[in-house]
C-alpha positions in Angstrom: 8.8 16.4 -39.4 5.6 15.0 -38.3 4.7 13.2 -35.4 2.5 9.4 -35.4 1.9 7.7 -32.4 2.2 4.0 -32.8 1.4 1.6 -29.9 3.0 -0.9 -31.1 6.2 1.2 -31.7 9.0 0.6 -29.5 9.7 3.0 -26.4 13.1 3.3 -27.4 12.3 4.0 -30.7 9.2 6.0 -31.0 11.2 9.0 -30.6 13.7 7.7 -33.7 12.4 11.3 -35.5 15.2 13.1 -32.6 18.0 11.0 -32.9 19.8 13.4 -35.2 20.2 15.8 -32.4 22.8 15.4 -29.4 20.9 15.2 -26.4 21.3 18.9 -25.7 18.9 19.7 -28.3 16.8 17.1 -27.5 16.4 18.4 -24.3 15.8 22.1 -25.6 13.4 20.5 -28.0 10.9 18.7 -25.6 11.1 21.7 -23.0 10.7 25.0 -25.3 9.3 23.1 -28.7 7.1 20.2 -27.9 4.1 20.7 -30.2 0.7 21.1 -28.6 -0.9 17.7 -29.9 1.9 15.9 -28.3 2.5 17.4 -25.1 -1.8 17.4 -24.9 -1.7 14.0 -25.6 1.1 13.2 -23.3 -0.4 14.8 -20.5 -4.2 13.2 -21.5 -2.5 9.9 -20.7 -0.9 10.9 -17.3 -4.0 11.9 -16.4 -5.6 8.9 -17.1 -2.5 7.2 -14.8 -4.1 9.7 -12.3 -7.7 8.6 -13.1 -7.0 4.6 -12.8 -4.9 5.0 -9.9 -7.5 7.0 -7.7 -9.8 4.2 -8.7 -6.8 1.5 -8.1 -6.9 3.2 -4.3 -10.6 3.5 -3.8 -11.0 -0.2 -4.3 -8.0 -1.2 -2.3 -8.7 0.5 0.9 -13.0 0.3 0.6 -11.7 -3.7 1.6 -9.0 -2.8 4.5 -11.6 -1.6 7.4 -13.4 -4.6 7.3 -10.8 -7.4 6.6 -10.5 -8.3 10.2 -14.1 -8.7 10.5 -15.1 -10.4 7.8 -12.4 -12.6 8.0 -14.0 -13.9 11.3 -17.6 -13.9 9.9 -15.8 -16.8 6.8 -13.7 -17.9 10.2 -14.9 -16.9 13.6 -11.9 -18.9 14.8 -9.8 -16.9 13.1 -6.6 -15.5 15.3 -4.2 -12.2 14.8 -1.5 -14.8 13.1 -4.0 -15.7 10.2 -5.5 -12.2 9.3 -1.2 -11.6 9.0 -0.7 -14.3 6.7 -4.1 -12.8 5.0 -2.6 -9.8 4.4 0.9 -11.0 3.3 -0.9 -12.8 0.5 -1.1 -10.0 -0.7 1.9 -8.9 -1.1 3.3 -12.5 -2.1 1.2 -12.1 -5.3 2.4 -8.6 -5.6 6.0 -10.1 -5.4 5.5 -12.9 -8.4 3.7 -10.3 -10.1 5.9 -7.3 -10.2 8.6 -9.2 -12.3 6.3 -10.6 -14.6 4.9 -7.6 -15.9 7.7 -6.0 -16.0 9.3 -8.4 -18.3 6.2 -8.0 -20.4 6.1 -4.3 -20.7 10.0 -4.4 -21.4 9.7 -7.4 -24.0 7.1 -5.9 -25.6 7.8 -2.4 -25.2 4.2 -0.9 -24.0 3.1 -0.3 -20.8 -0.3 -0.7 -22.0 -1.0 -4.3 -22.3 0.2 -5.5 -18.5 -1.6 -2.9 -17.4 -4.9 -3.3 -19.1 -4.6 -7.0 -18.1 -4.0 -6.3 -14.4 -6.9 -4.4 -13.8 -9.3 -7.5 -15.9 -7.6 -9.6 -13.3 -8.3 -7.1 -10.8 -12.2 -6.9 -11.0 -11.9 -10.9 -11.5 -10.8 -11.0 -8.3 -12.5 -8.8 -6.3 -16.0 -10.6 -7.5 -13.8 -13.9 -6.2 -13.5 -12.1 -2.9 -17.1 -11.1 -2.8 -18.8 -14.3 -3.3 -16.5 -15.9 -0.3 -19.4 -16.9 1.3 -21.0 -18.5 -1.4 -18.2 -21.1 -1.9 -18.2 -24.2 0.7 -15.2 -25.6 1.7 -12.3 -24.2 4.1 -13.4 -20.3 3.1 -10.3 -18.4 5.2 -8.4 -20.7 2.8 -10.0 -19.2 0.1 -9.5 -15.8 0.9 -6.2 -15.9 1.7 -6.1 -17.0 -2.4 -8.6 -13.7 -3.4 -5.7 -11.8 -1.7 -3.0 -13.2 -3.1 -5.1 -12.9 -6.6 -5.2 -9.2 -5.8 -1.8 -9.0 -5.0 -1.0 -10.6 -8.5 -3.2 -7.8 -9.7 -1.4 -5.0 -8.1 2.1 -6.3 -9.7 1.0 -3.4 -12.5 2.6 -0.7 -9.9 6.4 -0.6 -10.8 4.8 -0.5 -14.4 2.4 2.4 -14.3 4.9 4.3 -12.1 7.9 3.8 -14.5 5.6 4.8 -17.3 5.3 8.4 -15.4 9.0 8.5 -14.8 9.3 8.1 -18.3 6.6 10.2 -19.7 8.0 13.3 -17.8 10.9 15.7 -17.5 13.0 15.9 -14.2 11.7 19.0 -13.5 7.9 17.6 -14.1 8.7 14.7 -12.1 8.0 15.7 -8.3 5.2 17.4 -9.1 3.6 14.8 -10.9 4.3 11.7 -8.8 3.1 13.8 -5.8 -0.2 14.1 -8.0 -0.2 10.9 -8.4 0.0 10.4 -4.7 -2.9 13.2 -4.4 -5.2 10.9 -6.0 -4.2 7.5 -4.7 -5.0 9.6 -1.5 -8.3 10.8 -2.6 -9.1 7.0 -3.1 -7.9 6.0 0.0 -10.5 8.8 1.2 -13.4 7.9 -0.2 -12.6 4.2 0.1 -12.8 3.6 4.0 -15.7 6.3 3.8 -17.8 3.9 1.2 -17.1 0.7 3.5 -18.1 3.2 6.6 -21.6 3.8 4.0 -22.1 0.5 3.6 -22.2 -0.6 7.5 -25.9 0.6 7.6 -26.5 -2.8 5.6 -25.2 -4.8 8.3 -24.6 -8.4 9.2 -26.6 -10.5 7.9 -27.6 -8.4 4.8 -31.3 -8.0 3.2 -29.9 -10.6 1.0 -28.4 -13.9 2.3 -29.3 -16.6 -0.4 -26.4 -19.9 -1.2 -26.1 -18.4 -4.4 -25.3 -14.6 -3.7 -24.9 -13.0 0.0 -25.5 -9.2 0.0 -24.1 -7.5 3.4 -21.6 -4.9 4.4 -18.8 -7.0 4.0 -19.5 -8.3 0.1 -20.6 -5.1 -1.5 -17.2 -3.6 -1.3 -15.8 -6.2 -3.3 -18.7 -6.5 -5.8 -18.3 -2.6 -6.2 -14.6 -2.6 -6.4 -15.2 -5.7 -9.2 -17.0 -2.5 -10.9 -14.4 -0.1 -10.9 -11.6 -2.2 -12.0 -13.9 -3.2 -14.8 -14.0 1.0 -15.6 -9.6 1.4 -15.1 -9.6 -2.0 -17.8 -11.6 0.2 -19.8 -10.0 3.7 -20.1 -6.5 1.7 -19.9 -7.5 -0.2 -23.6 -9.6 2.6 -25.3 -8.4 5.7 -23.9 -4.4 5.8 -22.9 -2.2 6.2 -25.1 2.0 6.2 -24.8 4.3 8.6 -24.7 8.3 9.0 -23.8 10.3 12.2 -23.9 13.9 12.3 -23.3 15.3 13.1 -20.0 18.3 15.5 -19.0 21.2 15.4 -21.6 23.4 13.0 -20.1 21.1 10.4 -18.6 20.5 8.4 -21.4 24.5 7.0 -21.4 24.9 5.7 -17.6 27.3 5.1 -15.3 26.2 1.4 -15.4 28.8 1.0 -12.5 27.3 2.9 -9.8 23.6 2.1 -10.1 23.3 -1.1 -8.5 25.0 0.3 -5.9 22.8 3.1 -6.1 20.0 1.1 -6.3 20.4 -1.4 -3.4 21.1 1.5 -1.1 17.5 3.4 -2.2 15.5 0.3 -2.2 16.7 -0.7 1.1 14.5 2.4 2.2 11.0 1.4 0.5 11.0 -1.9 2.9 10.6 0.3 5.5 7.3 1.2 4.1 5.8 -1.5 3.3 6.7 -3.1 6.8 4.8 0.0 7.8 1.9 0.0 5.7 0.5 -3.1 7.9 -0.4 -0.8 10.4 -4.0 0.1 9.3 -4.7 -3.7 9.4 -3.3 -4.4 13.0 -5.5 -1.8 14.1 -8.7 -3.4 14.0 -8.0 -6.3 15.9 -6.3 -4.0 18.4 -8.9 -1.6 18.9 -11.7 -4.3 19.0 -9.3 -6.1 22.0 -8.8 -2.7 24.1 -11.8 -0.8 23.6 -14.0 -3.6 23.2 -15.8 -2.8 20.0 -18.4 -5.1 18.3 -17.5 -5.9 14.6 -20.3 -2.9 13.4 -18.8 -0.4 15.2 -15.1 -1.4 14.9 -15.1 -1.8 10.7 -17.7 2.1 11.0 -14.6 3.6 13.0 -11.6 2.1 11.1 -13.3 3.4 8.1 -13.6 7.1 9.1 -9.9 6.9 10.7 -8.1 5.5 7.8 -10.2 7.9 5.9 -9.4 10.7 8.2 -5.9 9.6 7.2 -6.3 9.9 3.8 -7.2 13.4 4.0 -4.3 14.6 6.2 -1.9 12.7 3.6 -3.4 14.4 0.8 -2.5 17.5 2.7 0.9 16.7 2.8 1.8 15.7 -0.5 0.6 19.5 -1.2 2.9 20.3 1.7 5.8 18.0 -0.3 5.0 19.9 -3.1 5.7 23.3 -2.1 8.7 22.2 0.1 10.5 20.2 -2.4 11.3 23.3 -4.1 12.8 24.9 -1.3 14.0 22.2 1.0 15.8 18.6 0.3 13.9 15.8 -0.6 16.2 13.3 1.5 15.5 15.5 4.7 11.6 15.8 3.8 12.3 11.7 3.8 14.1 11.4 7.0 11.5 13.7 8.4 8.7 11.3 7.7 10.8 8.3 9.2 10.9 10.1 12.3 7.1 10.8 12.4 6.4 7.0 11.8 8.9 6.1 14.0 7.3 8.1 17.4 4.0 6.9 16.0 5.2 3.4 17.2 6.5 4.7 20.4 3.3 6.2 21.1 1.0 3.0 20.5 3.1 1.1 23.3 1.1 0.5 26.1 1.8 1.8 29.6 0.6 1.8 33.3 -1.6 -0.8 35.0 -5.2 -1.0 33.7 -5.6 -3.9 31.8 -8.0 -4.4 28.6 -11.4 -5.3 29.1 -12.3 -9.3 28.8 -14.3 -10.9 26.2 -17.0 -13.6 26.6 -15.8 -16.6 27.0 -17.4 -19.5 24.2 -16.3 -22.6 26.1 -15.7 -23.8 29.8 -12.6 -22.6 30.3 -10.5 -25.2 32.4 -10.1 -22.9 36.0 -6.4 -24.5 37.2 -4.7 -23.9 33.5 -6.5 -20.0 33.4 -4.9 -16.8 33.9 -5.5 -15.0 37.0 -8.9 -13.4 36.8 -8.4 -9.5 38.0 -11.1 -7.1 38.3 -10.7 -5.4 35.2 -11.7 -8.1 33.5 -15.1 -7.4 32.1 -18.2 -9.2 31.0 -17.8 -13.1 32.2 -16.0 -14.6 35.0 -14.3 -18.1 34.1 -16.2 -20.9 33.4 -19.3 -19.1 31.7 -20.9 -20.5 28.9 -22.4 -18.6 26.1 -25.1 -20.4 24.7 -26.1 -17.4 22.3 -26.1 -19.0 18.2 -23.0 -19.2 16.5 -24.2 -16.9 13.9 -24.7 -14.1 15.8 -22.6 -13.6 19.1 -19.6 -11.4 19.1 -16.7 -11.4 22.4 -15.8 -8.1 22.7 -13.0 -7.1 24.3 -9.6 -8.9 24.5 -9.8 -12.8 24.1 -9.7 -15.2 26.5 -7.3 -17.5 24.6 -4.8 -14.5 24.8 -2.5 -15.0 27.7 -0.7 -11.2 27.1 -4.8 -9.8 28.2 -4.2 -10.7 31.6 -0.8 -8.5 32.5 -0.3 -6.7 29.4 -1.4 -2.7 30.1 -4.9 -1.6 28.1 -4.0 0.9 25.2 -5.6 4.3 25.4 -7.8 5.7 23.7 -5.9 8.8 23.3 -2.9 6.9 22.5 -4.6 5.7 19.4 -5.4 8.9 18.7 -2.0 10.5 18.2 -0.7 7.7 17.4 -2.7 7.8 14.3 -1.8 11.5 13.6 1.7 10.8 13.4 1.7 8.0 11.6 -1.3 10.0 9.2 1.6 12.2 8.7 4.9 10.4 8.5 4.2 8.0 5.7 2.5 9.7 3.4 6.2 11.7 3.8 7.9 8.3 3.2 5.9 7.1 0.9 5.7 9.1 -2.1 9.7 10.2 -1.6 10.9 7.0 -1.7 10.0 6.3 -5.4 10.4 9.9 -6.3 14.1 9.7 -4.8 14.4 6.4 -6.5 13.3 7.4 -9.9 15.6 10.1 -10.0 18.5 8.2 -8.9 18.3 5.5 -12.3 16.9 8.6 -14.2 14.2 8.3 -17.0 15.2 4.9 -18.9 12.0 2.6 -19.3 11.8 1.3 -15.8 10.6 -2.0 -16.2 11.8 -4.8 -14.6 15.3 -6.0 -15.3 18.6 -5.7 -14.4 19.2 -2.6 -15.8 16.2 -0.1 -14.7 16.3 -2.2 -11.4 12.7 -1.0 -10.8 12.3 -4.7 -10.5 14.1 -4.8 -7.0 12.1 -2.3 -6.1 9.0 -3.5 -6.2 10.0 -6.7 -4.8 11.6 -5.9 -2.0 8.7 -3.6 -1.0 6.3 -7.2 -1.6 9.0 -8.4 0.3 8.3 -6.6 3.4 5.3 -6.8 3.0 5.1 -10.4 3.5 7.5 -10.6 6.2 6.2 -7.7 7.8 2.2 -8.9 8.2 3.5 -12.4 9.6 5.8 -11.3 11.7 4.1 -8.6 13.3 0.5 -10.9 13.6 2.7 -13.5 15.2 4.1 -11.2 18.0 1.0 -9.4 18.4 -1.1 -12.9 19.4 2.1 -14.5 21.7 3.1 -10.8 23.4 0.6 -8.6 22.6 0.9 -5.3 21.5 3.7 -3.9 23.8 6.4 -5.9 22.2 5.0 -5.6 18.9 5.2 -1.9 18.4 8.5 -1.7 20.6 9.6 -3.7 18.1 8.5 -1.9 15.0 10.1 1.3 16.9 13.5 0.1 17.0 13.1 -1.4 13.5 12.3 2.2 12.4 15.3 3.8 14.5 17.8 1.4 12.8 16.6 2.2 9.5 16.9 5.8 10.0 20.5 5.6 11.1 21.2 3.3 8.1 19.4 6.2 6.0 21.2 8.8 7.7 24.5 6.7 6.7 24.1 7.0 2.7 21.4 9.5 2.2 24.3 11.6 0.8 24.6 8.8 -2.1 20.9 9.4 -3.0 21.2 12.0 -5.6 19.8 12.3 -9.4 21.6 10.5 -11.8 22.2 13.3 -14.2 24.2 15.5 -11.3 26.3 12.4 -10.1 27.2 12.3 -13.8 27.7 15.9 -13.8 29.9 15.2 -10.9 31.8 12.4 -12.5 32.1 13.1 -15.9 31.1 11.5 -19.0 31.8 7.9 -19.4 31.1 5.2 -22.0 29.4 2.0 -21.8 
């Protein structure tokens, strides 16, 4: 019987031409018989998943090294607290996104159209970021909305990624979310490397007009605007849709277990997210201890998370070739244990405090932290008369109380530091969907009550908007002692929760294997 593809068919029934086999032969069928045009076509469309997500990643991290900074040029007020509730915007959008588009791609059965219209929103709102300058009025007000716009963008994730669970076998399914990985890593590679390109430009640009400001901080957005425009693009006139059946058995449920199932896996993701605020944090921070000017701070940030990049691409090769021979749950707790010593390692310790910044107003000398001789650059009471425009303070603020007792971090503490946590989340991150997937098996994912990909999503924007705030506000009032000895015990309590039902976090098809058939 011949095979159309129909975009507007519906996912559950585009396959209608195999429902006169049991799901055995279905099985047989799509492994040993699945004709060339289809499986070339099937594949032609992951690949352009692959395509649009490298792009998706390129744009999303060519904005993360300088965030901090420019944030400061909109706001040179700005504190740690605000570049957290920056960030969680974010992930707030993310958060009313995620169920809306999955409601769309379930009501309407494509995962084309939400997607498509993401990425338009996408390259609206990166131009919206880049012409920040441009607007008057409170502008860190408006950014915090371009993020949250961007956030509302990015609630395409839980879409694209069930259309992979969907569009491959069990078997296929490792492999292909840890190439999907691969090239969100490649983006995140060449992203902080681009914003690193662009810090030749400098601040201010060779164009600085009221109408359009060209500098190192607005052609990252006006770039990403570009590529967004291209993954719109290839989504509408390329991709097409495809679903093949997964293992016999999956398609009936156990309907019973899976919100149990469910709550326990995404309980893990949070984790993530939480830690995925680390690459932010670390501007500020290394700016405050090292005493970096914004130029050299946003250049360095760049090449690191970049650096980063490149060693997680490494491991999801690594993931690859171990996920055949080892478990994927101990591959997980492995990577919980990397991030979790890479927050031990960023605590500060022994007596040498941070350097000092300049201080921009008389400081009032009785209500003024002791002055100690590490202190560099001022003493109390100077004034720097240098413009506005073009002063930076280096070095930990003044209007920090922690800088005066809280220990410097070093410079080789940042440095592994950043290896392990370079290696433990890539871990975490691309097996806690791939663990996920396969624990609700390859039913269309989107977001309701049944695939529960929903929760998933969400409680990763979730964390992601508890965890920015949280961490921003501890980091300003304590510093950065109790902030990471915070997110270290966070980690160790979520690894003994993990350890506690990782034996629950097993493929749908072999739990039903294990517990027979039973009917809806």
């Amino acid at each position: 019987m011949a095979i159309t593809e129909d975009d507007n068919a519906p996912l559950l029934y585009r396959d209608s031409w195999l429902l006169g086999m049991d799901n055995r032969e279905q099985q047989i069928y799509h492994e040993n018989n699945e004709p060339p045009d289809v499986k070339q076509g099937r594949w032609r469309s992951i690949r352009i998943i692959y395509t649009v997500v490298f792009l998706n990643a390129i744009c999303f991290t060519m904005l993360l090294p300088s965030l901090w900074t420019y944030l400061q040029v909109l706001d040179p007020g700005a504190s740690t607290s605000q570049l957290g509730w920056t960030v969680a915007a974010f992930s707030l959008g993310q958060l009313i996104a995620s169920p809306i588009f999955g409601a769309w791609a379930n009501m309407r059965r494509s995962h084309k159209e939400p997607t498509a219209f993401s990425f338009s929103l996408a390259a609206l709102s990166y131009s919206f970021y880049a012409y920040l300058e441009s607007i008057p009025g409170p502008k860190n007000y408006y950014m915090i909305a371009a993020r949250c716009m961007l956030g509302l963008s990015a609630g395409n994730v839980a879409v694209w990624r069930s259309y992979v669970a969907s569009a491959t076998t069990l078997k296929e399914r490792t492999v292909t979310m840890a190439n999907v990985n691969i090239c969100a890593s490649a983006g995140f590679v060449l992203g902080p490397i681009l914003q690193a390109a662009f810090v030749p430009i400098s601040y201010p640009g060779p164009m600085e007009k009221d109408f359009l400001h060209v500098n190192m901080y607005t052609i990252p957005g006006l770039a990403a605007s570009v590529f967004s425009s291209i993954s719109a693009l290839l989504i509408l006139i390329v991709f097409k849709e495809h679903r093949i059946k997964d293992e016999p058995g999956t398609e009936a449920a156990h309907v019973e277990f899976l919100p149990s199932q469910s709550k326990t896996s995404t309980n893990v993701p949070n984790n993530s997210s939480f830690l995925f605020y680390f690459p932010r944090l670390t501007t500020p921070l290394i700016m405050h201890n090292f005493a970096w000017n914004k130029s050299k701070a946003t250049f360095i940030q760049g090449m690191v998370t970049g650096g980063i990049s490149i060693l997680a691409i490494f491991i999801y090769f690594v993931v690859k070739a171990l996920s055949k021979r080892v478990s994927e749950r101990a591959l997980l707790m492995t990577g919980f244990l990397f991030t979790a010593a890479a927050c031990f390692v960023f605590v500060p310790f022994g007596q040498e405090l941070p350097p000092r910044g300049l201080a921009r107003e008389i400081v009032d000398l009785p209500t003024m932290a002791p002055f100690s001789s590490t202190e560099l650059f001022t003493t109390p009471g100077y004034v720097d008369t240098t413009p506005k425009d073009s002063r930076e303070s280096e070095g930990c603020p003044w209007n920090l109380s922690w800088c005066a007792h809280v220990p410097v971090l070093h410079l080789a503490q940042y440095a592994v530091g950043t290896l392990l946590y370079g290696v433990g989340y890539p871990l975490c991150h691309v097996l806690t969907f791939t663990i996920f997937s396969k624990v609700l098996g390859s039913k269309p994912q989107a977001s309701n009550f049944r695939s529960l990909m929903g929760i998933f999503a969400a409680s990763g924007s979730l964390a992601g908007i508890t965890g920015p705030v949280l961490i921003s506000h501890v980091y300003d009032q304590w510093g950065p002692r109790v902030a990471f000895t915070g997110c270290t015990v966070f980690l160790l309590v979520v690894i003994l929760y993990s350890f506690s039902v990782i034996h629950r976090l097993i493929p749908l098809s072999q739990r039903q294997k294990q517990m027979g058939p039973l009917t809806v």
